[in-house]
Short mmCIF file of the C-alpha atoms (twelve columns), coordinates in Angstrom:
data_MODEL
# 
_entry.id   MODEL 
# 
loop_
_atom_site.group_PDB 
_atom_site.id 
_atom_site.type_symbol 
_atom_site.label_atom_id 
_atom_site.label_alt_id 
_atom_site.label_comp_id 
_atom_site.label_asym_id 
_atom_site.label_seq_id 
_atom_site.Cartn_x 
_atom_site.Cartn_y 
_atom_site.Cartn_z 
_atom_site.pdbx_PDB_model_num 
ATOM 1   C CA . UNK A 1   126.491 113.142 96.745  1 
ATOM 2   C CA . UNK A 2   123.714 113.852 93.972  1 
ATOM 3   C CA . UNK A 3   123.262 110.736 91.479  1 
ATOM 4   C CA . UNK A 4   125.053 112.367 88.704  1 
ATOM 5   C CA . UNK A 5   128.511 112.643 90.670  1 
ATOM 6   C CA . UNK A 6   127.871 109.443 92.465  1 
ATOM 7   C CA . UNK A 7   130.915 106.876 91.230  1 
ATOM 8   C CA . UNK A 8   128.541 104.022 90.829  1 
ATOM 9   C CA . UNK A 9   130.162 100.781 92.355  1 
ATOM 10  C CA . UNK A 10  129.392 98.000  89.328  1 
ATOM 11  C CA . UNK A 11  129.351 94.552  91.055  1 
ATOM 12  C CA . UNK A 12  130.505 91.337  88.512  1 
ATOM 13  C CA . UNK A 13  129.962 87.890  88.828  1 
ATOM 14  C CA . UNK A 14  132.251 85.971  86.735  1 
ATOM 15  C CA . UNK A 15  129.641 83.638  85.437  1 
ATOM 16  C CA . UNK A 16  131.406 79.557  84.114  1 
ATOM 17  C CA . UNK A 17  135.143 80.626  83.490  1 
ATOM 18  C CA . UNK A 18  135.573 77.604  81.223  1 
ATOM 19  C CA . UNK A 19  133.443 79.950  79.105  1 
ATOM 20  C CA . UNK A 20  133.512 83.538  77.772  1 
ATOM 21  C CA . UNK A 21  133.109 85.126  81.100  1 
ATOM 22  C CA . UNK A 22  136.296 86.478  82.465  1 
ATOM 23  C CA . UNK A 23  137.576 87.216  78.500  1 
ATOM 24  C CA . UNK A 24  134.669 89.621  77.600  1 
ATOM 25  C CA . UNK A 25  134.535 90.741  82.015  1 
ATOM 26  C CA . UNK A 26  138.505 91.722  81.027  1 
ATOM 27  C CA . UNK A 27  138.045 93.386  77.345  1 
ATOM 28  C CA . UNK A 28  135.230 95.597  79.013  1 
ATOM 29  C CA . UNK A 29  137.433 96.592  81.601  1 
ATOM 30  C CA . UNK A 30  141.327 97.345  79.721  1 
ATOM 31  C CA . UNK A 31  141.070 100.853 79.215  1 
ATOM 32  C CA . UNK A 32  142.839 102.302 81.441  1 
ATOM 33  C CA . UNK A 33  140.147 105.581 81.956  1 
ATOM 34  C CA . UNK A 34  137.597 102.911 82.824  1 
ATOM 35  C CA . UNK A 35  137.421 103.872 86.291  1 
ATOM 36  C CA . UNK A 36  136.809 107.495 85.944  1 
ATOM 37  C CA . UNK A 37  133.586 106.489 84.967  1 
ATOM 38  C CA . UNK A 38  132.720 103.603 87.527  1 
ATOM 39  C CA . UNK A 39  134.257 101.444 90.306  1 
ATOM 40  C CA . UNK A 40  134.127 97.853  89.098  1 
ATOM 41  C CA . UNK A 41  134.095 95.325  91.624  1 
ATOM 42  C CA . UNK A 42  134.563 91.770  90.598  1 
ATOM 43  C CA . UNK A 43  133.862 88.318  92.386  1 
ATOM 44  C CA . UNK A 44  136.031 86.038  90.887  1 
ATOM 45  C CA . UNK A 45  140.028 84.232  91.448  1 
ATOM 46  C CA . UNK A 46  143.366 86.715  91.477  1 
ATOM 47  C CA . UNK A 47  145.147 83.450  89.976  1 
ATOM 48  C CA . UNK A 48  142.140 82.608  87.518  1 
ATOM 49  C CA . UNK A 49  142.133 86.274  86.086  1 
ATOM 50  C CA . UNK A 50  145.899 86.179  86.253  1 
ATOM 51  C CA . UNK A 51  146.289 83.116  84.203  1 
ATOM 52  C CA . UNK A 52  143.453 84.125  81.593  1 
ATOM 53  C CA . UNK A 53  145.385 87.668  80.733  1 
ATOM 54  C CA . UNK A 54  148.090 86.323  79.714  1 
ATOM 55  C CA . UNK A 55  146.271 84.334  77.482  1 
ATOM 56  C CA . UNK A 56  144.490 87.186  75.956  1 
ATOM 57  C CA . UNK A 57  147.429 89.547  76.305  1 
ATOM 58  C CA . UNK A 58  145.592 91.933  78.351  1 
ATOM 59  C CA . UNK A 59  147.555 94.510  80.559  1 
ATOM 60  C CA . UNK A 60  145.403 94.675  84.157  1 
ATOM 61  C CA . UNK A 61  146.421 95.314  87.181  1 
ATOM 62  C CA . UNK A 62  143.651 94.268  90.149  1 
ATOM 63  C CA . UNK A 63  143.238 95.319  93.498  1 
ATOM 64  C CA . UNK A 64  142.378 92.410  95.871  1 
ATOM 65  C CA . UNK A 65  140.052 92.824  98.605  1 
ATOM 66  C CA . UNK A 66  138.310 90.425  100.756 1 
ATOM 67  C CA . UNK A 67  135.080 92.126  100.557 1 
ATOM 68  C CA . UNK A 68  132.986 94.245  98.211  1 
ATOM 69  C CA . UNK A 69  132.822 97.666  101.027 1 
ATOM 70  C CA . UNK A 70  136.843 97.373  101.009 1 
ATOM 71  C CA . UNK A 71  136.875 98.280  97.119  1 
ATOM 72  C CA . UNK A 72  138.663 101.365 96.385  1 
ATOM 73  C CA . UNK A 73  137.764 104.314 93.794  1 
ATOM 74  C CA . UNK A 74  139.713 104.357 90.816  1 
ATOM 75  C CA . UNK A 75  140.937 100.923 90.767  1 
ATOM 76  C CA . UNK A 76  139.938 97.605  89.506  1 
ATOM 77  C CA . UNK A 77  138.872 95.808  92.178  1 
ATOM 78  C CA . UNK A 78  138.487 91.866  92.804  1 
ATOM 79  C CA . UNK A 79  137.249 90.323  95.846  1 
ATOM 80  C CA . UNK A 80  139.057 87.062  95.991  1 
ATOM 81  C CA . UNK A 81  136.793 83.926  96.287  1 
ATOM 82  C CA . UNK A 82  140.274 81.307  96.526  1 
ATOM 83  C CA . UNK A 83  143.949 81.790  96.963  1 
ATOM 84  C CA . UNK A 84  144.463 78.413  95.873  1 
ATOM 85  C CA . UNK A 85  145.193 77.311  92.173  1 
ATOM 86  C CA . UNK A 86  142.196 77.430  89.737  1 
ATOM 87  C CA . UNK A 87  142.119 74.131  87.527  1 
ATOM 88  C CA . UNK A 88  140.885 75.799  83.759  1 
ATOM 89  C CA . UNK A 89  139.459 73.615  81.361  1 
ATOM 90  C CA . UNK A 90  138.471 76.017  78.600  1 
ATOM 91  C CA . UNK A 91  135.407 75.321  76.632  1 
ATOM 92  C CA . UNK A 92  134.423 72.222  78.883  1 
ATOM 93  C CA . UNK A 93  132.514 72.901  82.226  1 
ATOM 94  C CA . UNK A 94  133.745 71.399  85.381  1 
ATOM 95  C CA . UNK A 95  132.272 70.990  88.726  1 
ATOM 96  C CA . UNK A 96  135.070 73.490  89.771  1 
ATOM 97  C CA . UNK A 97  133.886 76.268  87.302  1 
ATOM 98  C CA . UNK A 98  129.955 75.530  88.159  1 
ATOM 99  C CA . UNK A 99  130.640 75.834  91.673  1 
ATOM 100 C CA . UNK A 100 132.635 79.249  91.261  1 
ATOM 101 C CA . UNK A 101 130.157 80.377  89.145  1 
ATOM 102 C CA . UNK A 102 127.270 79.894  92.268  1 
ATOM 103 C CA . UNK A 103 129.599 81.245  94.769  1 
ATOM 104 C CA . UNK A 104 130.459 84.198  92.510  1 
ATOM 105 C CA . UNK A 105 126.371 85.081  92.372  1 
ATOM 106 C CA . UNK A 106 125.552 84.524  95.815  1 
ATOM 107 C CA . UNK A 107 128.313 86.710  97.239  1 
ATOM 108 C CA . UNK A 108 127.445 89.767  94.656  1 
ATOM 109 C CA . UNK A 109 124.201 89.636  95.503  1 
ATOM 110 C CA . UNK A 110 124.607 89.587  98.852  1 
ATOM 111 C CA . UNK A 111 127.163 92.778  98.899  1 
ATOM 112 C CA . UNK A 112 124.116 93.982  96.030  1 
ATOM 113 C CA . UNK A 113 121.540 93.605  99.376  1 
ATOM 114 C CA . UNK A 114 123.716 94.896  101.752 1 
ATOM 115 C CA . UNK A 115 124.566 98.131  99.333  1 
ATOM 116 C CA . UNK A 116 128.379 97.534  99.423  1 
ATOM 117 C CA . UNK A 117 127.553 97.406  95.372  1 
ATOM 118 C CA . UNK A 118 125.213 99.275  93.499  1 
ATOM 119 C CA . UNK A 119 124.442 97.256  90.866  1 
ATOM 120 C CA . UNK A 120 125.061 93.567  89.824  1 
ATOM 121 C CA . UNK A 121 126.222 92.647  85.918  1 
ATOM 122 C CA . UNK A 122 126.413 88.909  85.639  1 
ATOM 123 C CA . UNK A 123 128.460 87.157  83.123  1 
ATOM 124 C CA . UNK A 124 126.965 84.070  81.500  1 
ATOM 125 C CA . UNK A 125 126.228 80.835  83.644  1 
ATOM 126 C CA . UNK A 126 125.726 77.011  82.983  1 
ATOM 127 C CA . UNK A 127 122.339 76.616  83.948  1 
ATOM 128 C CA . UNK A 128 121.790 72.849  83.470  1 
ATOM 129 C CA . UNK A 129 125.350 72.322  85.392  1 
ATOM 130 C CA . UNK A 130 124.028 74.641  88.124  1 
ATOM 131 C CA . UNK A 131 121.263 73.007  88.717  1 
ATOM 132 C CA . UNK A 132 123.255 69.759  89.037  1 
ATOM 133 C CA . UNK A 133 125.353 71.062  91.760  1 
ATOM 134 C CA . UNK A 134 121.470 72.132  93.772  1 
ATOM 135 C CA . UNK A 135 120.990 75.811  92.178  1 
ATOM 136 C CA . UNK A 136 117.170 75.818  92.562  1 
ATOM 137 C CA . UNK A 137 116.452 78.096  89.543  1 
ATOM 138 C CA . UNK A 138 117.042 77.700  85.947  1 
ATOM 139 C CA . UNK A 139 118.437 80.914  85.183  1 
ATOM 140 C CA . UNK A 140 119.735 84.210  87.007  1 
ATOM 141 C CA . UNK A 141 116.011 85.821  86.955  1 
ATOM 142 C CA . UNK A 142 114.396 82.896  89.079  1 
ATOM 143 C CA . UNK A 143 116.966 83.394  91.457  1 
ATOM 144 C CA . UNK A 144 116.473 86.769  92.050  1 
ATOM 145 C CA . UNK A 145 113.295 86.527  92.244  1 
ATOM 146 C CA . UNK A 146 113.400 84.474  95.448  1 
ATOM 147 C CA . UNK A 147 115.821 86.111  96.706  1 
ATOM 148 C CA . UNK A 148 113.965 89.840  96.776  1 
ATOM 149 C CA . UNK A 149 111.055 88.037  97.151  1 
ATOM 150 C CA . UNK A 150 109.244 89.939  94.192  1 
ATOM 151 C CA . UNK A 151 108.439 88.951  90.724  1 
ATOM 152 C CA . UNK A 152 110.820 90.347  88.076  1 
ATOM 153 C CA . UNK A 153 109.999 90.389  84.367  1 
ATOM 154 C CA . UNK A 154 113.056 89.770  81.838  1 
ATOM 155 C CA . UNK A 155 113.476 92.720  79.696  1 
ATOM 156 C CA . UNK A 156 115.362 92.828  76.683  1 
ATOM 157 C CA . UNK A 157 117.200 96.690  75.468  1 
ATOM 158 C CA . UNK A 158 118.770 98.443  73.445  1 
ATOM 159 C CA . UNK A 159 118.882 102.369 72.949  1 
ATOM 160 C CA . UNK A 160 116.119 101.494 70.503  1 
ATOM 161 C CA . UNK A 161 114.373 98.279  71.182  1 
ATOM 162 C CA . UNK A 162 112.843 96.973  74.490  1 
ATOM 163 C CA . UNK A 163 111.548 93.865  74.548  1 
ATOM 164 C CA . UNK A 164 109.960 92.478  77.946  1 
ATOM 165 C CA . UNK A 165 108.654 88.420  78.188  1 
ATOM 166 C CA . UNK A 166 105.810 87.291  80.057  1 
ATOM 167 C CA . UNK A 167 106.989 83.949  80.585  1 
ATOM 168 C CA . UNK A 168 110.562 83.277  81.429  1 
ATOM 169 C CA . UNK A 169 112.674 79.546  80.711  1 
ATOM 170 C CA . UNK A 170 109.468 77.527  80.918  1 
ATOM 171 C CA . UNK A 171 108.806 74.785  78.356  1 
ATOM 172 C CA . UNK A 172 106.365 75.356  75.163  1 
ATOM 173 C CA . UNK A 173 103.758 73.135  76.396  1 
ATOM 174 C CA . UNK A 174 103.627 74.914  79.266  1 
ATOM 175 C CA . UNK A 175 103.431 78.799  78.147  1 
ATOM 176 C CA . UNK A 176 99.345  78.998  77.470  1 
ATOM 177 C CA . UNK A 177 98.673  78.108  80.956  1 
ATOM 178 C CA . UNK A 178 101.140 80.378  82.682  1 
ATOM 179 C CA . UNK A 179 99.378  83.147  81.282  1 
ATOM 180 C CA . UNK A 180 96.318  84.899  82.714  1 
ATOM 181 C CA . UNK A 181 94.768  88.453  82.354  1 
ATOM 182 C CA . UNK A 182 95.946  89.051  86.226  1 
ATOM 183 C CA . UNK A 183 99.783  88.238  85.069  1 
ATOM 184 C CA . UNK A 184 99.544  89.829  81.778  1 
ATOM 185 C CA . UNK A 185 98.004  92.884  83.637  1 
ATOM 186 C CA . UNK A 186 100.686 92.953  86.558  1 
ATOM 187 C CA . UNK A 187 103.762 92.839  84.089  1 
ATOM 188 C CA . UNK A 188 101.980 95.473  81.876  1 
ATOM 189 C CA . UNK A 189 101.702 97.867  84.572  1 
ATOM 190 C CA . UNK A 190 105.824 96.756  85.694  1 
ATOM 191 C CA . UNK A 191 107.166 97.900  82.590  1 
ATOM 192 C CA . UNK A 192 105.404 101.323 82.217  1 
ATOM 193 C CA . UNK A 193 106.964 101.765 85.815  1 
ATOM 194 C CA . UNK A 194 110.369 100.763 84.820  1 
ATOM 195 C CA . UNK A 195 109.795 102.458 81.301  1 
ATOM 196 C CA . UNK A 196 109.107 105.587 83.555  1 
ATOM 197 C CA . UNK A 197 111.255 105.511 86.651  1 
ATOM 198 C CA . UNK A 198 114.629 103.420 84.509  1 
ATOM 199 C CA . UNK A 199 114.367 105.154 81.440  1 
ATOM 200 C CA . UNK A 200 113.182 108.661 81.653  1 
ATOM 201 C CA . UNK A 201 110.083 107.894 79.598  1 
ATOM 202 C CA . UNK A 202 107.258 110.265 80.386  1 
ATOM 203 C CA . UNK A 203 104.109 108.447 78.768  1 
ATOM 204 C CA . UNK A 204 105.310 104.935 77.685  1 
ATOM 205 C CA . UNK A 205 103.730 103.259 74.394  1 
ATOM 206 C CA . UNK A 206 103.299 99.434  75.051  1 
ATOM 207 C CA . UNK A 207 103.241 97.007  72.468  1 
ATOM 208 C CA . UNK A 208 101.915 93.511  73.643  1 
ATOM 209 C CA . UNK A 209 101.875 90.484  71.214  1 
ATOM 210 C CA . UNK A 210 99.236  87.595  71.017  1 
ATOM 211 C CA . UNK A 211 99.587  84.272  72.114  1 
ATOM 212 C CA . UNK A 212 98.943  82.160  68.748  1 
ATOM 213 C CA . UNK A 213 99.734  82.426  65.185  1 
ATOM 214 C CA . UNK A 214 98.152  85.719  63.889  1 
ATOM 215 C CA . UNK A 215 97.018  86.951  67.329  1 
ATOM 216 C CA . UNK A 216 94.573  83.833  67.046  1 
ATOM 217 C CA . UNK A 217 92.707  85.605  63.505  1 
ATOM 218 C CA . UNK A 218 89.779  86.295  65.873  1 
ATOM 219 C CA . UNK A 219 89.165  83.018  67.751  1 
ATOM 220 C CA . UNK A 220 89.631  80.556  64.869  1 
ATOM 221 C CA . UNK A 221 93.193  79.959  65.988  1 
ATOM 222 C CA . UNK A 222 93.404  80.016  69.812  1 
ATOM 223 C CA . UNK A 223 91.248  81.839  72.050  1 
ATOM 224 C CA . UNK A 224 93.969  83.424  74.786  1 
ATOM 225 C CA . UNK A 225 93.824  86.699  72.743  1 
ATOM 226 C CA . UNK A 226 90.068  87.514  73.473  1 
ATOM 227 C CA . UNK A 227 89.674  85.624  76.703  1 
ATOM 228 C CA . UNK A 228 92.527  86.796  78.865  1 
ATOM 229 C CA . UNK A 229 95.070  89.285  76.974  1 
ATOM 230 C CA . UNK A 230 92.671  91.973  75.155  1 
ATOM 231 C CA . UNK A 231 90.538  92.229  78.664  1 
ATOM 232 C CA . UNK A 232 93.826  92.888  80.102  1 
ATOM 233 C CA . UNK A 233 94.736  95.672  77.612  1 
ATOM 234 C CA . UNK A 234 91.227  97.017  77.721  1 
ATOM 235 C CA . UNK A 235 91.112  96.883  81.770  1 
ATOM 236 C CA . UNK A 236 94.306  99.483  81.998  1 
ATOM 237 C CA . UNK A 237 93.665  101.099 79.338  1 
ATOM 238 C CA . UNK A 238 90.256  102.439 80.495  1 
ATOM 239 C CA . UNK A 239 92.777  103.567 83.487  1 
ATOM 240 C CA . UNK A 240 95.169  105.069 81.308  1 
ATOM 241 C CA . UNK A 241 97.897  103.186 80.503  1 
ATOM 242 C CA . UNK A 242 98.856  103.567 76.724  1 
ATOM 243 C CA . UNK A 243 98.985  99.359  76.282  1 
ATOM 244 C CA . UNK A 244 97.835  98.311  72.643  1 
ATOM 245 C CA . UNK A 245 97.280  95.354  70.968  1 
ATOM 246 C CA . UNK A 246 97.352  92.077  70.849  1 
ATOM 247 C CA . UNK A 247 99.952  92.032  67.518  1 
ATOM 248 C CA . UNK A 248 100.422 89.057  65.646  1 
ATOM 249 C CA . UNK A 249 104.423 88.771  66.406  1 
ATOM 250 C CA . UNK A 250 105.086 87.488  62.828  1 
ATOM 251 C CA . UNK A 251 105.197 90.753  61.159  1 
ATOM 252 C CA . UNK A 252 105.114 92.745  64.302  1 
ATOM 253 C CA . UNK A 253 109.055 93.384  64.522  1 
ATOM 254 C CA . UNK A 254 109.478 95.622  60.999  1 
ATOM 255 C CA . UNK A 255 110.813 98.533  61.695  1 
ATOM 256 C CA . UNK A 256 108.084 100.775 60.904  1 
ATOM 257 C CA . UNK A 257 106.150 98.755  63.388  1 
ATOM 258 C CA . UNK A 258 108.396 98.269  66.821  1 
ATOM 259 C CA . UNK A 259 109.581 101.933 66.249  1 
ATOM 260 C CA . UNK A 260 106.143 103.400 67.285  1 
ATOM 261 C CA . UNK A 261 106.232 101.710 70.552  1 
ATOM 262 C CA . UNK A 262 108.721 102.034 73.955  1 
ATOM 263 C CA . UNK A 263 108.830 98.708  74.341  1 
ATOM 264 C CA . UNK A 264 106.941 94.968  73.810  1 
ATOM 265 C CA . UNK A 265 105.764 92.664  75.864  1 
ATOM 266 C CA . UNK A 266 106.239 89.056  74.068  1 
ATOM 267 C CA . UNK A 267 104.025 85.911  75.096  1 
ATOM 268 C CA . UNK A 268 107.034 83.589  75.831  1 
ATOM 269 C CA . UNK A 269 110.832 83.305  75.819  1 
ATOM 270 C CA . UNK A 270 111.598 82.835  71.907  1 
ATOM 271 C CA . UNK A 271 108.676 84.949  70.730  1 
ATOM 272 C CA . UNK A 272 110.282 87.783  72.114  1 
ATOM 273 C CA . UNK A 273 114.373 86.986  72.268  1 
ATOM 274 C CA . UNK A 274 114.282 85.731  68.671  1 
ATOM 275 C CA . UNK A 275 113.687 89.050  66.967  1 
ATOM 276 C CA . UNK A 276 115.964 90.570  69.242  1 
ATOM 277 C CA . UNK A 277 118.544 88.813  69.438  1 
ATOM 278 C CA . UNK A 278 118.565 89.056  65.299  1 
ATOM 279 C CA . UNK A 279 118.364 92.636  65.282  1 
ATOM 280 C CA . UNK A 280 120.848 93.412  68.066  1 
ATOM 281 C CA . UNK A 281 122.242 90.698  68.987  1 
ATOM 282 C CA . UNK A 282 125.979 92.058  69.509  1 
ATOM 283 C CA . UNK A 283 124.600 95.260  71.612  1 
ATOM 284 C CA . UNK A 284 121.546 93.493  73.334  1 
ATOM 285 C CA . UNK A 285 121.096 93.824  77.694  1 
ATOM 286 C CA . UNK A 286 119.048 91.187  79.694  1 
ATOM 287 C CA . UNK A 287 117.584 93.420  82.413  1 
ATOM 288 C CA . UNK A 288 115.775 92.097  85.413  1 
ATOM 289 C CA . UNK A 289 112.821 94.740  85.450  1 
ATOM 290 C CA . UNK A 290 111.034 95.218  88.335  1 
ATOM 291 C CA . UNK A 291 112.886 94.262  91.482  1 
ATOM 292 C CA . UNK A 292 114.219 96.957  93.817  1 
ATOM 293 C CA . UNK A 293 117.910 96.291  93.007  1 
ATOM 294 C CA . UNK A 294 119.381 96.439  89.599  1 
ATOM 295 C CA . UNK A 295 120.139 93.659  87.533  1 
ATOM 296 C CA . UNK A 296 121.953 93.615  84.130  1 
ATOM 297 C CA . UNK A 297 123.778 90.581  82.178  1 
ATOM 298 C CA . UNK A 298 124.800 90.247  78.445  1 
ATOM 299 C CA . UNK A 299 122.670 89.363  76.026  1 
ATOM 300 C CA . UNK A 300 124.374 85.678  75.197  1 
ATOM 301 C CA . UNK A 301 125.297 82.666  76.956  1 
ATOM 302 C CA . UNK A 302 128.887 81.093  77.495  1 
ATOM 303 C CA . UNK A 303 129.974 80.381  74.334  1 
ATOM 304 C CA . UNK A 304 132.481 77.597  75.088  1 
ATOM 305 C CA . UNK A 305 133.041 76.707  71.513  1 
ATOM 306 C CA . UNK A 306 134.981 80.396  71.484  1 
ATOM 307 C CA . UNK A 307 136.112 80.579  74.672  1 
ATOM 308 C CA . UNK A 308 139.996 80.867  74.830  1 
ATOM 309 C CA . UNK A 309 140.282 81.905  71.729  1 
ATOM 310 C CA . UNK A 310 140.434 85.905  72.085  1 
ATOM 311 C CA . UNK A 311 137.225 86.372  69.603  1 
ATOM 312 C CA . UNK A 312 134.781 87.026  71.757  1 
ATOM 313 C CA . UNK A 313 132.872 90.278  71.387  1 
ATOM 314 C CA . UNK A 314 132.916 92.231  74.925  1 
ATOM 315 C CA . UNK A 315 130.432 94.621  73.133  1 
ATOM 316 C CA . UNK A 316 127.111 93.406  74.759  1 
ATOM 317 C CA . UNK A 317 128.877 93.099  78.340  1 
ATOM 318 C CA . UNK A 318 130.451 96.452  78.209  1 
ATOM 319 C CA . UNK A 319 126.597 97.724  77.305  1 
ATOM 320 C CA . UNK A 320 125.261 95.629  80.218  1 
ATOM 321 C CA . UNK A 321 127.706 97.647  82.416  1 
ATOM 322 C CA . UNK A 322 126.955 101.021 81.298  1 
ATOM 323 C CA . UNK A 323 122.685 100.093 81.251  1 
ATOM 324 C CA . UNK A 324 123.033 99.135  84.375  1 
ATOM 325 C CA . UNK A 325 124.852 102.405 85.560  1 
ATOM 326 C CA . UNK A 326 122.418 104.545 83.360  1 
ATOM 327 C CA . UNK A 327 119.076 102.632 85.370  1 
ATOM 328 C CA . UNK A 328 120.911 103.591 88.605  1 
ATOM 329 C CA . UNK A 329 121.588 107.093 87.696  1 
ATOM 330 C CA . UNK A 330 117.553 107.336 86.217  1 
ATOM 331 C CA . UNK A 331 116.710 105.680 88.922  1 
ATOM 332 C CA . UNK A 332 117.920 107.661 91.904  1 
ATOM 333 C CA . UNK A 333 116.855 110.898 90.404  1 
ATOM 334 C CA . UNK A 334 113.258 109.658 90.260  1 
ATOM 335 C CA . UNK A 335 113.287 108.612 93.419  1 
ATOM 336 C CA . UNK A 336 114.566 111.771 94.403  1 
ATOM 337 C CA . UNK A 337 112.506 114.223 92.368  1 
ATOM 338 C CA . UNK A 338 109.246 112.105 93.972  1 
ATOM 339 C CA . UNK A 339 110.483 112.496 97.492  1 
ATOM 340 C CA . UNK A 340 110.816 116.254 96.705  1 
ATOM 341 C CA . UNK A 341 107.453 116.093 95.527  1 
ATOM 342 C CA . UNK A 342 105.837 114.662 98.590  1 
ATOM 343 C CA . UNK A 343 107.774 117.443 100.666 1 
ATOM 344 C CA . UNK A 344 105.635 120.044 102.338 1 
ATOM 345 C CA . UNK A 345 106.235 123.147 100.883 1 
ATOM 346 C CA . UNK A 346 107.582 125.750 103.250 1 
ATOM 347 C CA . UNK A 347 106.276 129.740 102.184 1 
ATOM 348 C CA . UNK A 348 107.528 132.764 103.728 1 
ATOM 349 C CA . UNK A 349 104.992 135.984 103.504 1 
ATOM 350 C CA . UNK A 350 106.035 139.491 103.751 1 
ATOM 351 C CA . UNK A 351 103.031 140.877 105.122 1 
ATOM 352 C CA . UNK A 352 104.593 144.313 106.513 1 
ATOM 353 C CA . UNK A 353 103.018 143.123 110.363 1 
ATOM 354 C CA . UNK A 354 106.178 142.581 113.276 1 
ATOM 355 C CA . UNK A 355 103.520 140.820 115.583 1 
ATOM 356 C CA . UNK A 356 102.382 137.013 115.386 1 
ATOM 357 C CA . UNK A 357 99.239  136.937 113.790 1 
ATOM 358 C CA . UNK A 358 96.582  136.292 116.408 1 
ATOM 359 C CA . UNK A 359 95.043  132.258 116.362 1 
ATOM 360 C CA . UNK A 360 91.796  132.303 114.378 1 
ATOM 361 C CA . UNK A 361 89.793  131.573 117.048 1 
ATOM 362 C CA . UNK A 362 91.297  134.428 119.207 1 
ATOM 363 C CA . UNK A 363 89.410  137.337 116.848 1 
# 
């Protein structure tokens, strides 16, 4: 089945349901035509889904299986992770939601590696209460990192902004020497892949920021931006990727600025989400660029000052589902159009003889 008619199968873990996670998971999912357009798969409690409905007066009807290759076309799928009763605390996080929230990620991403899913959305996790319970990473990236075991940059979209960071949930203090020209040059040459292969962009314009305040104002303020990320630029450049900069990221995110570029690479974590998340916050997508499965999650955390109260926004989750659908779709078709490519191309000539030509050397 070509990519276009391909039914992707859209793998969810539930994230801390004390939070936002199965509310904005359910709103993305009530209308009832959903399905025509994926197969959702969800790892997550019949009785915990059950009980939060009703709170949020949501008419769904799920189809239990008891693994992700047992999901069925057309319907809304759950694997269930307990039969027992869930204990829901909403707003507070318990040991019981932190450990459904770990159990929920590892088994998605273990149907995601065995390809009984196509691609993973994740709904927003704890992280300090997950590392508590012995989650080794402090956030979903990390994670998948180690377990493809292949760096992955965090990349920030829209239909209209892309933002990409070059360090991920590291402390200040800590940012100017986690940077080097060999880093900075590897994640450069990432997203122009996943600019070309994810989203269909033939020559992609890259934006990277400086380090320091104004880019560093030529040395007098920080000296990262002419030892180790303008080499970098200049190195692929010279090969011909379209990387520019450094920009001072102060004034760098007007309009008439970020427009002229596919996407930015920010310095650190807040240099790049901050600007983002003000200018689309509600229809933002965390994507995990760079690894050979796809990765998608909404572009907040769990909100448990909201949760239970049916105001949560599904918007950004519901985005996260259908980015992640549009990567695979981009994805598979530039994987096929390069296998074509590497095909050898079989000719048929007419030349009006009925006999085998004779072997060269046989004249």
């Amino acid at each position: 089945m070509s990519p276009k008619n391909h039914k992707v199968r859209v793998g969810i873990s539930i994230g801390d349901f004390n939070g936002i996670g199965p509310e904005i998971i359910m709103k993305s999912l009530k209308d009832k035509t959903i399905t025509d357009f994926f197969t959702p798969v969800i790892f997550g409690s019949g009785k915990l889904f059950t009980f939060q409905k009703n709170i949020f007066k949501l008419n769904l009807n799920f189809n239990y299986v008891n693994e992700a290759s047992q999901a069925q076309p057309g319907k809304l799928n759950m694997v269930n992770l307990t039969k027992d009763n869930v204990n829901v605390e909403l707003g507070v996080p318990t040991e019981e939601s932190t450990k459904m929230a770990i159990e929920s990620l590892e088994l998605a991403t273990e149907a995601l590696m065995k390809g009984d899913i196509d691609v993973l959305v994740t709904a927003p996790i704890n992280k300090d209460e997950m590392v508590k319970m012995g989650f080794k990473h402090a956030g979903h990236t990390g994670y998948f990192e180690e377990k493809f075991s292949k760096k992955g940059l965090m990349f920030l979209v829209t239909e209209d902004l892309k933002v990409a960071v070059s360090t991920h949930h590291i402390p200040i203090a800590n940012v100017a020497e986690n940077i080097s020209k060999e880093k900075i040059k590897k994640q450069i040459r990432a997203l122009n892949q996943t600019l070309i292969e994810d989203f269909c962009v033939q020559r992609p314009k890259i934006a990277v920021l400086g380090l320091n305040p104004h880019a560093g104002d030529g040395g007098v303020i920080g000296k990262e931006e002419i030892e180790i990320i303008q080499p970098a630029i200049k190195e692929l450049s010279d090969n011909g990727t379209l990387a520019f900069g450094p920009y001072p990221a102060d004034s760098f995110f007007q309009p008439s600025k970020y427009r002229n570029f596919d996407a930015v690479l920010a310095m650190y974590h807040d240099q790049g989400l901050a600007p983002f998340k003000t200018l689309a916050y509600e229809e933002g997508v965390n994507y995990t660029a760079g690894l050979p499965f796809i990765r998608t999650s909404p572009d907040h955390g769990v909100a448990y000052d909201i949760a239970g109260k049916n105001i949560a926004d599904e918007q950004s989750f519901t985005e996260a589902i259908f980015t992640a659908i549009k990567i695979f779709k981009n994805r598979s078709e530039y994987n096929d159009l390069m296998t074509n490519r590497m095909q050898p191309r079989k000719t048929t000539v007419d030349n009006g003889v009925d006999e085998d030509l004779p072997d060269e050397n046989e004249a």
